[in-house]
N, CA and C atoms of all chains as a GROMACS GRO file, in nm:
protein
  549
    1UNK      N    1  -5.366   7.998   2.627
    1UNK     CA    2  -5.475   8.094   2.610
    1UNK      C    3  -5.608   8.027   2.644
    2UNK      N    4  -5.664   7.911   2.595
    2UNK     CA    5  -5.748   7.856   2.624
    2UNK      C    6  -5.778   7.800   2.748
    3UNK      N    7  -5.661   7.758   2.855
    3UNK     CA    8  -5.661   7.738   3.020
    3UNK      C    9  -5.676   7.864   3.098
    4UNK      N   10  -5.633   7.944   3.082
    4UNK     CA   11  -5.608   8.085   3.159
    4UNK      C   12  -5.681   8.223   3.093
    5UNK      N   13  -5.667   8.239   2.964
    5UNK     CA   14  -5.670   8.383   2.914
    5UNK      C   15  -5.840   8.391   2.850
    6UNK      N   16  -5.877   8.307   2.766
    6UNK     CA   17  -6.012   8.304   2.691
    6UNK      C   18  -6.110   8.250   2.794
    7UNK      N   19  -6.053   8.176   2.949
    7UNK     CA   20  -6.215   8.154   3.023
    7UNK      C   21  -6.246   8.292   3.104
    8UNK      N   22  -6.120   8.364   3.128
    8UNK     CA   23  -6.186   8.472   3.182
    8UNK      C   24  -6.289   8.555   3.127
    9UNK      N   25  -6.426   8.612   3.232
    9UNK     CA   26  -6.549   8.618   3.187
    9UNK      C   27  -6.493   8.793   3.113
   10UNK      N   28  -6.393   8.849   3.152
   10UNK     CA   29  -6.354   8.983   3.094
   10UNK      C   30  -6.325   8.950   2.977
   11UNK      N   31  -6.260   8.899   2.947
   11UNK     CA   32  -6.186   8.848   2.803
   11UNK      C   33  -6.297   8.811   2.728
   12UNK      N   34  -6.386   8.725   2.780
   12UNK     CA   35  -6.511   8.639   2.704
   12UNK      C   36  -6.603   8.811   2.650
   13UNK      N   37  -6.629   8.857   2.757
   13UNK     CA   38  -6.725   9.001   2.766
   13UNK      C   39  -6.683   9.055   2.620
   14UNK      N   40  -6.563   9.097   2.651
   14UNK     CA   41  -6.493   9.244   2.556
   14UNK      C   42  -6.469   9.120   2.445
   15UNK      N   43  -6.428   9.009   2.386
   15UNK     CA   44  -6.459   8.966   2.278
   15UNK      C   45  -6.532   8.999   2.204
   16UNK      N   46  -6.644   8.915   2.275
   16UNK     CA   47  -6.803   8.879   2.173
   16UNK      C   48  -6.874   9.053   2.185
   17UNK      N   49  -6.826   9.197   2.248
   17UNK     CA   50  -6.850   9.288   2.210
   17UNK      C   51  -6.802   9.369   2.095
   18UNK      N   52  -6.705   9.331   2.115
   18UNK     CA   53  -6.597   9.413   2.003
   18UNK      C   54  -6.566   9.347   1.861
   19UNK      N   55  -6.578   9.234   1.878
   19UNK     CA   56  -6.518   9.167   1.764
   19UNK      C   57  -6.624   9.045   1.684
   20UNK      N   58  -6.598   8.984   1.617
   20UNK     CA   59  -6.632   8.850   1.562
   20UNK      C   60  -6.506   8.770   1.557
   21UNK      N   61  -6.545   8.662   1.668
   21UNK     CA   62  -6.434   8.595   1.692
   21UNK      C   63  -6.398   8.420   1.618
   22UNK      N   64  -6.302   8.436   1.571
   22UNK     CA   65  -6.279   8.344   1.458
   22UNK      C   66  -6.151   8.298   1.494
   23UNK      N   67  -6.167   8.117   1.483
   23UNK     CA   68  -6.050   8.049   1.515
   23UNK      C   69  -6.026   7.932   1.379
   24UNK      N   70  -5.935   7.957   1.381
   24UNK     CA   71  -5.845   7.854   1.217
   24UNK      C   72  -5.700   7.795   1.301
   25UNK      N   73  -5.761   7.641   1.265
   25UNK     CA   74  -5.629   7.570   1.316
   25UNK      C   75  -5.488   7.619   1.201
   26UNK      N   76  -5.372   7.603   1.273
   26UNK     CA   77  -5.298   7.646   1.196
   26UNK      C   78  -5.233   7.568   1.106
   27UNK      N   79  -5.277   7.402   1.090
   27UNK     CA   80  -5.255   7.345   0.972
   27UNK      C   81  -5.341   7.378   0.850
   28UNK      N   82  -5.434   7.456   0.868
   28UNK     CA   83  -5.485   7.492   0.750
   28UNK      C   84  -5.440   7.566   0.666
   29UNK      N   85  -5.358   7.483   0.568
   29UNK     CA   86  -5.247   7.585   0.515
   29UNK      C   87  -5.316   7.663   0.403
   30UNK      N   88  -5.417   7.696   0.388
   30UNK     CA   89  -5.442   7.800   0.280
   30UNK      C   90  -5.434   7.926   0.333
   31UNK      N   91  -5.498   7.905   0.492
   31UNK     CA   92  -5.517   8.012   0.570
   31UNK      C   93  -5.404   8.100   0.603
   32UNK      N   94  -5.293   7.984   0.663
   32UNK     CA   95  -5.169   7.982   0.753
   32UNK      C   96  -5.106   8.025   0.637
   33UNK      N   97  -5.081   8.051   0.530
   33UNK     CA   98  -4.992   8.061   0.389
   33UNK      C   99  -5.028   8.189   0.368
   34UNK      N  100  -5.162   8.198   0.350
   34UNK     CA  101  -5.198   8.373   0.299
   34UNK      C  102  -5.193   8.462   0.431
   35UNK      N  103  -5.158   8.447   0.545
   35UNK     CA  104  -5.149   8.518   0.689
   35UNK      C  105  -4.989   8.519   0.725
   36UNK      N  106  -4.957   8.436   0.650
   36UNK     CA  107  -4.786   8.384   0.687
   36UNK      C  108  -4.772   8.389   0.836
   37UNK      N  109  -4.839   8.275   0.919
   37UNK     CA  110  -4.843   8.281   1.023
   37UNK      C  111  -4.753   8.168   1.010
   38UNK      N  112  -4.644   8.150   1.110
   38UNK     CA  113  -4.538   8.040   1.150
   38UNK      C  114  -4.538   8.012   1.289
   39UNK      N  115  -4.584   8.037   1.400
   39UNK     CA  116  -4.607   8.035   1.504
   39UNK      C  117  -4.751   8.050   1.596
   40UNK      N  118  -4.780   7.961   1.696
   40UNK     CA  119  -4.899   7.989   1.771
   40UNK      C  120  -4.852   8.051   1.903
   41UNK      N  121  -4.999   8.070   1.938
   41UNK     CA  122  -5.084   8.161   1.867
   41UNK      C  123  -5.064   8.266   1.833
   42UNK      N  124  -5.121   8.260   1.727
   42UNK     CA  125  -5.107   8.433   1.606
   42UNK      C  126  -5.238   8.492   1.626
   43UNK      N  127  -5.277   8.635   1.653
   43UNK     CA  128  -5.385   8.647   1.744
   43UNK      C  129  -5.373   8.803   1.606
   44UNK      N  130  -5.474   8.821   1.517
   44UNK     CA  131  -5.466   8.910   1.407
   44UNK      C  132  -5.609   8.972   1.402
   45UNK      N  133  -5.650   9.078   1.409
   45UNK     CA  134  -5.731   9.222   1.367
   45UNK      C  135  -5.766   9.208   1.252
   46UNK      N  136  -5.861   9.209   1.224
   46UNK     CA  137  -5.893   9.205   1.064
   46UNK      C  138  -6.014   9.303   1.052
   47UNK      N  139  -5.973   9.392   0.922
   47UNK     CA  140  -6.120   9.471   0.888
   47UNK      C  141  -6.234   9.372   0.864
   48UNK      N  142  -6.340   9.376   0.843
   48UNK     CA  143  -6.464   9.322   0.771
   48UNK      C  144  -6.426   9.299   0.614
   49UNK      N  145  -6.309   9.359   0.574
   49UNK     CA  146  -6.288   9.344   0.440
   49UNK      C  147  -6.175   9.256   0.453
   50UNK      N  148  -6.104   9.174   0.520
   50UNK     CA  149  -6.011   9.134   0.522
   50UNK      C  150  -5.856   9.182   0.516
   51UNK      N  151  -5.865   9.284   0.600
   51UNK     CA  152  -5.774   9.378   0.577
   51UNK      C  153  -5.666   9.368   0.731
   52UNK      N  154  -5.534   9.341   0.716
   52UNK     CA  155  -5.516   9.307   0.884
   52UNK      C  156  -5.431   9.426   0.952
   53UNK      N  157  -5.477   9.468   1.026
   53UNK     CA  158  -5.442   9.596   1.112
   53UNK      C  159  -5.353   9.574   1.246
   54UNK      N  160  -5.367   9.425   1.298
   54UNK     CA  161  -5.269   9.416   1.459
   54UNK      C  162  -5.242   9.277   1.434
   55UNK      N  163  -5.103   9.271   1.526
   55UNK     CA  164  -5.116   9.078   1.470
   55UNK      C  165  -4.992   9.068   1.636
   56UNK      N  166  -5.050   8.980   1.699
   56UNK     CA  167  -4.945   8.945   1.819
   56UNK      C  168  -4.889   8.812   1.780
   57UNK      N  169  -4.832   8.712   1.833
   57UNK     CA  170  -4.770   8.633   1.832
   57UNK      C  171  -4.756   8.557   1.941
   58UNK      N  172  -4.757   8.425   1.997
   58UNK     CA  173  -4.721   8.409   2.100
   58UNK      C  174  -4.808   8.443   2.259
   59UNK      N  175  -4.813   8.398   2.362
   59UNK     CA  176  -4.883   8.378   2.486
   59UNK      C  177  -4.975   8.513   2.480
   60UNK      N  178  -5.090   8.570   2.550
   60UNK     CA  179  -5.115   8.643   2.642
   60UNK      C  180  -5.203   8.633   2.759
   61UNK      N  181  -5.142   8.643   2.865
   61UNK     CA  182  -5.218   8.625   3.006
   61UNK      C  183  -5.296   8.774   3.007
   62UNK      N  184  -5.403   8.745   3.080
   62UNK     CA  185  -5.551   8.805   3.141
   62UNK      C  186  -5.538   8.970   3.104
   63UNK      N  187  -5.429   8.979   3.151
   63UNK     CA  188  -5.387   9.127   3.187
   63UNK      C  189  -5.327   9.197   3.097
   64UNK      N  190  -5.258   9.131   2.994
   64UNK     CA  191  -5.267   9.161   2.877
   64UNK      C  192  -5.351   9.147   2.777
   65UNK      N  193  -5.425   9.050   2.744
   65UNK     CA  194  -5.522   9.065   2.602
   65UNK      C  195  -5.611   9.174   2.577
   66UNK      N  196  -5.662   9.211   2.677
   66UNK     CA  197  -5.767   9.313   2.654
   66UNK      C  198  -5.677   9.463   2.611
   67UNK      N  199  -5.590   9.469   2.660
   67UNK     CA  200  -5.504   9.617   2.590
   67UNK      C  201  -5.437   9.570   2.450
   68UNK      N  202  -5.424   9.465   2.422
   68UNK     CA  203  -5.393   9.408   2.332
   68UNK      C  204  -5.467   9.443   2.196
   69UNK      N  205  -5.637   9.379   2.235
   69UNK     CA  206  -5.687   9.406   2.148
   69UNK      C  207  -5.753   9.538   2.129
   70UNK      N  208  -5.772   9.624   2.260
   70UNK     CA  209  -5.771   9.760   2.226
   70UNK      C  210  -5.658   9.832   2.137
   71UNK      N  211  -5.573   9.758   2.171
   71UNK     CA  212  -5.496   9.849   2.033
   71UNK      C  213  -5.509   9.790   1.899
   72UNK      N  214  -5.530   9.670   1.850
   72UNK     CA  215  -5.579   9.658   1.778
   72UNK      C  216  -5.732   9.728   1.710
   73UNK      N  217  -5.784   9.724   1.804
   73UNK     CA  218  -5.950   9.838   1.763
   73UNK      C  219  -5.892   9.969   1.718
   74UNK      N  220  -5.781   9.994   1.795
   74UNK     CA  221  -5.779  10.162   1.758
   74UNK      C  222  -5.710  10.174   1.648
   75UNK      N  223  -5.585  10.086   1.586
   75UNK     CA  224  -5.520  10.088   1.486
   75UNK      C  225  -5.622  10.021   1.338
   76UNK      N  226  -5.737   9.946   1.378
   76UNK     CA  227  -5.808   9.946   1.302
   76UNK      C  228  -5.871  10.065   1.265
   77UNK      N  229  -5.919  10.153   1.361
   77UNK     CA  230  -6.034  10.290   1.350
   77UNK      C  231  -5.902  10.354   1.243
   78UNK      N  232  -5.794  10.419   1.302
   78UNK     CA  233  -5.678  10.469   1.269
   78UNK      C  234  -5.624  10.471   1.103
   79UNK      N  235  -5.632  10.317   1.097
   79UNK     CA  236  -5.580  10.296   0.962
   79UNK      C  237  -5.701  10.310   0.862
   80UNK      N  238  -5.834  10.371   0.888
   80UNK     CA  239  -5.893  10.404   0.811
   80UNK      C  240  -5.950  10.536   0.798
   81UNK      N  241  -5.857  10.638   0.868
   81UNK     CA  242  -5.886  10.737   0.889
   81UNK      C  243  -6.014  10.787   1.012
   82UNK      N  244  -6.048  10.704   1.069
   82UNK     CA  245  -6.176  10.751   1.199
   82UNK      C  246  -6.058  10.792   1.305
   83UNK      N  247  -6.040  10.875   1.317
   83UNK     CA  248  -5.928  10.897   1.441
   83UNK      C  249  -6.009  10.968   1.545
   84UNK      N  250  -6.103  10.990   1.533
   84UNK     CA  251  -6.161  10.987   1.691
   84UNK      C  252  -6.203  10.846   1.763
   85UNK      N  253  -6.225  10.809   1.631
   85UNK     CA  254  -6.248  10.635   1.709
   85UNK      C  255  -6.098  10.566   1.765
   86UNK      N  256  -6.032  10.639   1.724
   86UNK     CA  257  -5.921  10.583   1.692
   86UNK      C  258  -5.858  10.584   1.897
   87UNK      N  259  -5.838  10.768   1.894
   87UNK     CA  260  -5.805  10.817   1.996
   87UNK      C  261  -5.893  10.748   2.152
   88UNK      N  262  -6.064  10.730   2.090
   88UNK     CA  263  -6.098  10.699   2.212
   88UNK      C  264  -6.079  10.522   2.220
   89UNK      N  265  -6.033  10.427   2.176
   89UNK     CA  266  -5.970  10.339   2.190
   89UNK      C  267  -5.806  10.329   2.266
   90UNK      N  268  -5.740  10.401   2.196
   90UNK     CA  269  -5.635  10.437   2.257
   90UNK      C  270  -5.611  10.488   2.383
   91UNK      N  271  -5.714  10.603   2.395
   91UNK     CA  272  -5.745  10.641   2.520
   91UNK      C  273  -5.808  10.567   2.660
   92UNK      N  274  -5.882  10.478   2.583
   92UNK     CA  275  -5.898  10.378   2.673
   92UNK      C  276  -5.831  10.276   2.711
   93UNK      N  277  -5.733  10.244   2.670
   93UNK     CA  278  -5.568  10.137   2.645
   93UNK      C  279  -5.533  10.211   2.772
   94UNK      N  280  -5.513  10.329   2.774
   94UNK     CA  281  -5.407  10.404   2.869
   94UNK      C  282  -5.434  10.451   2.964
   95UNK      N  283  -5.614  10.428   2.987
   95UNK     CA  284  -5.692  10.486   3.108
   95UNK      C  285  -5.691  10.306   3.160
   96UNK      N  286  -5.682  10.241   3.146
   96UNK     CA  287  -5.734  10.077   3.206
   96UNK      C  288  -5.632  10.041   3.178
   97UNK      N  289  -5.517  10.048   3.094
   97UNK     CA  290  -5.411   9.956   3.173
   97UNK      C  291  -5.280  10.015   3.083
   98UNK      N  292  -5.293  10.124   3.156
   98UNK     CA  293  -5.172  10.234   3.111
   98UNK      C  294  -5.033  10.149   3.123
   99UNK      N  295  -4.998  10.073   3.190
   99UNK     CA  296  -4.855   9.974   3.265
   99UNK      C  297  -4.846   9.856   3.193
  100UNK      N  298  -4.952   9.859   3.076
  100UNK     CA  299  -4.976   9.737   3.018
  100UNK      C  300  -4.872   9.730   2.848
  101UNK      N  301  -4.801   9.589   2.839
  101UNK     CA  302  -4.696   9.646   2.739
  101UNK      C  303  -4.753   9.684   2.613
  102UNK      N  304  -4.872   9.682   2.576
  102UNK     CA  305  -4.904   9.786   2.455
  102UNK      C  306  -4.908   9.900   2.456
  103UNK      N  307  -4.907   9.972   2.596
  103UNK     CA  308  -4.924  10.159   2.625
  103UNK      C  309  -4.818  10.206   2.509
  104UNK      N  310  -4.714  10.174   2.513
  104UNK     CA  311  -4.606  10.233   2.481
  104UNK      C  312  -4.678  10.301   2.320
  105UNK      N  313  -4.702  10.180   2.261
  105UNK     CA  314  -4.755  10.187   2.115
  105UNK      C  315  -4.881  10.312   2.125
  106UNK      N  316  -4.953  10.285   2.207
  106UNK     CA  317  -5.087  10.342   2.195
  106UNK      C  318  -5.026  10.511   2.262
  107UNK      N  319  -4.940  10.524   2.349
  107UNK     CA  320  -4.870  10.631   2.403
  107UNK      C  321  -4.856  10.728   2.200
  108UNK      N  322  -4.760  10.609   2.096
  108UNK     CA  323  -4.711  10.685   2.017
  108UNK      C  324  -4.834  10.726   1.896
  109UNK      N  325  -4.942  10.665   1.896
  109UNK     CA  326  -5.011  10.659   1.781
  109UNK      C  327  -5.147  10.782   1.846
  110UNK      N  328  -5.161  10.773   1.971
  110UNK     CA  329  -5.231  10.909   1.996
  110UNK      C  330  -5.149  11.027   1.974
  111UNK      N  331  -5.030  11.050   1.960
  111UNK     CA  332  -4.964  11.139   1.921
  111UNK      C  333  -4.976  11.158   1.781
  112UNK      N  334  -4.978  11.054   1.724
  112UNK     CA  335  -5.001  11.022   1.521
  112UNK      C  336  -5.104  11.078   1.521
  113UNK      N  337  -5.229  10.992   1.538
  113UNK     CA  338  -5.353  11.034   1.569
  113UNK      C  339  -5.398  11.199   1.546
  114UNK      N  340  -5.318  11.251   1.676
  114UNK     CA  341  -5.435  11.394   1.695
  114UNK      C  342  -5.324  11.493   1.594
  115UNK      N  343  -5.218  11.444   1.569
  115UNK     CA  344  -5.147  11.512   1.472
  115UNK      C  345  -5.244  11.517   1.350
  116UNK      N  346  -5.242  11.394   1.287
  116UNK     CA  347  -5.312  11.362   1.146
  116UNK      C  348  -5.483  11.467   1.160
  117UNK      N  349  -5.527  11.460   1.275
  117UNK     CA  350  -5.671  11.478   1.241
  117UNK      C  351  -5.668  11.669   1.315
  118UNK      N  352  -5.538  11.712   1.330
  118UNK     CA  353  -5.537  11.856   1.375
  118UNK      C  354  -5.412  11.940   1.251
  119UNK      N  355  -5.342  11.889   1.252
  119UNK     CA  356  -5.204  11.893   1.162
  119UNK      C  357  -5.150  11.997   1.275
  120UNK      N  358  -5.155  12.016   1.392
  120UNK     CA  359  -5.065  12.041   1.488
  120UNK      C  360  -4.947  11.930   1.526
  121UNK      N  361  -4.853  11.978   1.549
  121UNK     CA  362  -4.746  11.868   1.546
  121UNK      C  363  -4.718  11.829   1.711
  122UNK      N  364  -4.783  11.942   1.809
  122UNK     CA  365  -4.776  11.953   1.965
  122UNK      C  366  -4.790  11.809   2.002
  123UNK      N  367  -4.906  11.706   1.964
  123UNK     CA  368  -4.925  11.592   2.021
  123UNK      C  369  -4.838  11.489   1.960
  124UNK      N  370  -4.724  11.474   1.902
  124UNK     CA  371  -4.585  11.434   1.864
  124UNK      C  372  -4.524  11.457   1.961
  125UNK      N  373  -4.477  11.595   2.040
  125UNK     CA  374  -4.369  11.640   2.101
  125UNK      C  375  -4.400  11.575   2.224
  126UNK      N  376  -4.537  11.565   2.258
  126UNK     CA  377  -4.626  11.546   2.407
  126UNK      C  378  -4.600  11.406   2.412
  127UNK      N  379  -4.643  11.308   2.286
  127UNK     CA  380  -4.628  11.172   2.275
  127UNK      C  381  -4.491  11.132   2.345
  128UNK      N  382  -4.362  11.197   2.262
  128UNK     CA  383  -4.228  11.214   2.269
  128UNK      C  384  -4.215  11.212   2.456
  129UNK      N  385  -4.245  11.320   2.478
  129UNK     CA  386  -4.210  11.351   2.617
  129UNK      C  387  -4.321  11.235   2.734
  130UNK      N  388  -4.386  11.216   2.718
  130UNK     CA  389  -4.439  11.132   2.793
  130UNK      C  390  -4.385  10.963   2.795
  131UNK      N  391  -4.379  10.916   2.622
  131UNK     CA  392  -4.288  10.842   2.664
  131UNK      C  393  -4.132  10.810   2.745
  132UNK      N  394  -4.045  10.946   2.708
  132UNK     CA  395  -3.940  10.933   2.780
  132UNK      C  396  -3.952  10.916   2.935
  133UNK      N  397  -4.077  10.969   3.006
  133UNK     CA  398  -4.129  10.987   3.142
  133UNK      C  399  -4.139  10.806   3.199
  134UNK      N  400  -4.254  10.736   3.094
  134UNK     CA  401  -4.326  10.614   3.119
  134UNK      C  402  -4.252  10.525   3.083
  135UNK      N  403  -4.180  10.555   2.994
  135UNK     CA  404  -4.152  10.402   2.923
  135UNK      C  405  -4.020  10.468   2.847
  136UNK      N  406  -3.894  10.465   2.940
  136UNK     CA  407  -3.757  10.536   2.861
  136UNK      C  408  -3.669  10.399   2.758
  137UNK      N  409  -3.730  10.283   2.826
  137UNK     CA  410  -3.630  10.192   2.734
  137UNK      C  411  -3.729  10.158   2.600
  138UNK      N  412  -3.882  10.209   2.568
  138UNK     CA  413  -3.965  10.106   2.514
  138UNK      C  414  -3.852  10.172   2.350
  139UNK      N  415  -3.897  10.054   2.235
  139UNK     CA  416  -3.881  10.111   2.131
  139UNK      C  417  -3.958  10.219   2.054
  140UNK      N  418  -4.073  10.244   2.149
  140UNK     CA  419  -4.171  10.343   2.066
  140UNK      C  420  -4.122  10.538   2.146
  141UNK      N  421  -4.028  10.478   2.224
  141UNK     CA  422  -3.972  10.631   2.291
  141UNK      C  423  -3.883  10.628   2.187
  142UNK      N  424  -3.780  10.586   2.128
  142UNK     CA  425  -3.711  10.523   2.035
  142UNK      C  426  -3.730  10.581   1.909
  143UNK      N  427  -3.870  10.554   1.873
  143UNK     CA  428  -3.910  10.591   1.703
  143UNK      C  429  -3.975  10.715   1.728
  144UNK      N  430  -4.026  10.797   1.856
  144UNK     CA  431  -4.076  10.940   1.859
  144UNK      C  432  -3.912  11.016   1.910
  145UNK      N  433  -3.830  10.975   1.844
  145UNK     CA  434  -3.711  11.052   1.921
  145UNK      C  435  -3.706  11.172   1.842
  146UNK      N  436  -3.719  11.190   1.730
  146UNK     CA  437  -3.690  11.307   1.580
  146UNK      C  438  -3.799  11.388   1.683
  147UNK      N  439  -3.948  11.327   1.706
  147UNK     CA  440  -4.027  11.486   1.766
  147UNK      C  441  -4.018  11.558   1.876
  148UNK      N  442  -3.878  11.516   1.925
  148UNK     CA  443  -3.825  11.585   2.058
  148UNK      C  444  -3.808  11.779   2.021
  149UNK      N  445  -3.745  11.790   1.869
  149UNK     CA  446  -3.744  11.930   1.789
  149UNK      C  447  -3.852  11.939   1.750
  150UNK      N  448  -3.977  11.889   1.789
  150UNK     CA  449  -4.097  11.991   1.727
  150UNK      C  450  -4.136  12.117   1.820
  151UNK      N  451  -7.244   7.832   3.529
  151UNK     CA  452  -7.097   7.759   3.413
  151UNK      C  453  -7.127   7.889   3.365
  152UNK      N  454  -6.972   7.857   3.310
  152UNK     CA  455  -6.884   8.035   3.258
  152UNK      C  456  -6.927   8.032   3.159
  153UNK      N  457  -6.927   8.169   3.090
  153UNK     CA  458  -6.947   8.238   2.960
  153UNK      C  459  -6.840   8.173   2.846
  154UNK      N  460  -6.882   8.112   2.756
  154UNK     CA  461  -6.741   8.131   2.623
  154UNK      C  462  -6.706   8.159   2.541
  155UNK      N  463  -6.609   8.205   2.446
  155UNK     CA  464  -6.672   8.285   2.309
  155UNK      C  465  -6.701   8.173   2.218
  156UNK      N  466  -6.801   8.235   2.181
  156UNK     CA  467  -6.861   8.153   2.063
  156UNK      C  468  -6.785   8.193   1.930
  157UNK      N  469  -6.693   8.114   1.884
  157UNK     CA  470  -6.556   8.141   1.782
  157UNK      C  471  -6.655   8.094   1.658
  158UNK      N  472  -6.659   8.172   1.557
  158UNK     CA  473  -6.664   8.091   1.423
  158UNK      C  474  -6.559   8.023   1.407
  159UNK      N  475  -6.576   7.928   1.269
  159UNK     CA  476  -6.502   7.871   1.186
  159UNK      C  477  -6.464   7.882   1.059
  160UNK      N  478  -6.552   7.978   1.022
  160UNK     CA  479  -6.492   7.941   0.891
  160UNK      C  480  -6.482   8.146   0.824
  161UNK      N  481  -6.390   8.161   0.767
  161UNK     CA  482  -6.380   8.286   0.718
  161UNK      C  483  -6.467   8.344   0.661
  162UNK      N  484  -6.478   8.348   0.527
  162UNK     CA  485  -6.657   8.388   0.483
  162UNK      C  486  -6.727   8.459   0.571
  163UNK      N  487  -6.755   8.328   0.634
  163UNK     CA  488  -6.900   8.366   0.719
  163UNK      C  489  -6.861   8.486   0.807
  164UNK      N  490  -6.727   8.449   0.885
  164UNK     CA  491  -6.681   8.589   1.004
  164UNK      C  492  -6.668   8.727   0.957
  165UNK      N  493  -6.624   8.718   0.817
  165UNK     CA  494  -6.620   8.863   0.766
  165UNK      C  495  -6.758   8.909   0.718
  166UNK      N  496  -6.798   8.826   0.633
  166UNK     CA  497  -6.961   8.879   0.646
  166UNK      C  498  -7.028   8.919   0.797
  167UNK      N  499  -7.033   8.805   0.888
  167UNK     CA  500  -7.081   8.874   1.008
  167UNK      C  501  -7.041   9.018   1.038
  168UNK      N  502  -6.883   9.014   1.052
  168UNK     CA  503  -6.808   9.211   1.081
  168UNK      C  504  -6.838   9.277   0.925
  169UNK      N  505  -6.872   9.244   0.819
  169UNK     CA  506  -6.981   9.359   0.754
  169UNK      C  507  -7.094   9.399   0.832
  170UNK      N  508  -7.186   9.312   0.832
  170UNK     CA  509  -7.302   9.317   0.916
  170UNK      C  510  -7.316   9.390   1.018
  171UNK      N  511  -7.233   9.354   1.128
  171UNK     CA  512  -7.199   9.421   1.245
  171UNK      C  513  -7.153   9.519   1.296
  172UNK      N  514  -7.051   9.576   1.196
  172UNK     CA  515  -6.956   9.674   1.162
  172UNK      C  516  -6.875   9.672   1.228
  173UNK      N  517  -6.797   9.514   1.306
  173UNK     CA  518  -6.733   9.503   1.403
  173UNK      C  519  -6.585   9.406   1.319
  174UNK      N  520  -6.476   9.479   1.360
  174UNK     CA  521  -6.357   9.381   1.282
  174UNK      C  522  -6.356   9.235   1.352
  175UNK      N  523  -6.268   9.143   1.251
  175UNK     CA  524  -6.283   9.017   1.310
  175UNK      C  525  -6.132   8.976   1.388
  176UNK      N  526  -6.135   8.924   1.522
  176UNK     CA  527  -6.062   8.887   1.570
  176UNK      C  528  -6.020   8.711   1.518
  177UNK      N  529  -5.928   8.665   1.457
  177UNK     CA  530  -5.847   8.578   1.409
  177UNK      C  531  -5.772   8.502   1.483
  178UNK      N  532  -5.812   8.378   1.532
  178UNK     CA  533  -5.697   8.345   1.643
  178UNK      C  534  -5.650   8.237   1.558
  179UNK      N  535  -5.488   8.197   1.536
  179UNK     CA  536  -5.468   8.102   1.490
  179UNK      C  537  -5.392   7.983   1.584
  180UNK      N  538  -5.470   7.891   1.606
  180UNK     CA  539  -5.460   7.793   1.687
  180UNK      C  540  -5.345   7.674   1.684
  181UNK      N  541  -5.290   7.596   1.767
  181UNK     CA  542  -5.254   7.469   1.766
  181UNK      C  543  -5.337   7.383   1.757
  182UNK      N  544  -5.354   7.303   1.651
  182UNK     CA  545  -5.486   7.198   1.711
  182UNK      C  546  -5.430   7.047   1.738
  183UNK      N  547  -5.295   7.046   1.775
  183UNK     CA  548  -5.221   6.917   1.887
  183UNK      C  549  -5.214   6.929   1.992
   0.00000   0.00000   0.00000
């Protein structure tokens, strides 16, 4: 991450915009203990309250981090009920790097999303069907399979 | 010379900053060997 993924000036940009960026070696076991992180890099979302909303694991090259942490932004907005913040995060995951392996997720949670903040169940079925289109092996076509009967 | 992120260190301070900011904190947990 630090040779390839964090010098790119995109990665650097959408960081220091979006986030407060914070690094803890992972022998710091007070840290590493209350995160139960066992592996590097562990790359985790955190509210302002300490609250953790996305957590990856392991490598990401250029082309992944930034959808990465867009889904993290949106599952942050999400899990606190802002679901328009939520959606236009998500929405932006899938407009800039729709092919990117977080779509799948962000494919199922705009379906959650406009459900929760409409109580129409249509953007379930739509979620459903679009994944089977984009992404037939992902596991998130998988877990929208029940809203195929909505 | 390139841009870099300027990472805090220490917790506290990062979550206070994303109070402040109203921005969540990105967490990277590092190798440091």
């Amino acid at each position: 991450m630090d040779t390839v993924t964090y010098p790119e000036s995109k990665s650097v940009r959408f960081i220091e915009e979006n986030f407060i960026p914070l690094r803890i070696p992972s022998d710091s076991k007070s840290h590493s203990e209350k995160f139960n992180v066992k592996w590097t890099p562990t790359l985790i979302t955190l509210s302002p309250e300490g609250r953790e909303h996305h957590r990856t694991v392991g490598f990401l090259g250029p082309e992944e981090l930034i959808p990465s942490l867009l889904l993290g932004l949106g599952k942050y907005h999400y899990e606190n009920d802002r679901f328009d913040e939520a959606l236009a995060r998500f929405g932006q995951l899938l407009e800039e790097y729709g092919q990117s392996g977080s779509a799948p997720e962000a494919i199922f949670l705009v379906g959650v999303c406009s459900y929760k903040r409409s109580h129409d169940a249509k953007p379930l079925k739509a979620a459903y069907e679009k994944l089977t289109v984009a992404f037939p092996d992902s596991e998130w076509t998988k877990r929208a399979y029940p809203y195929r009967l909505l | 010379m390139a841009a870099e992120i300027k990472w805090q260190t220490e917790m506290d301070e990062a979550l206070s900053l994303g109070r402040s900011a109203s921005k969540p904190v990105l967490l990277d947990f590092f190798n440091p060997n």
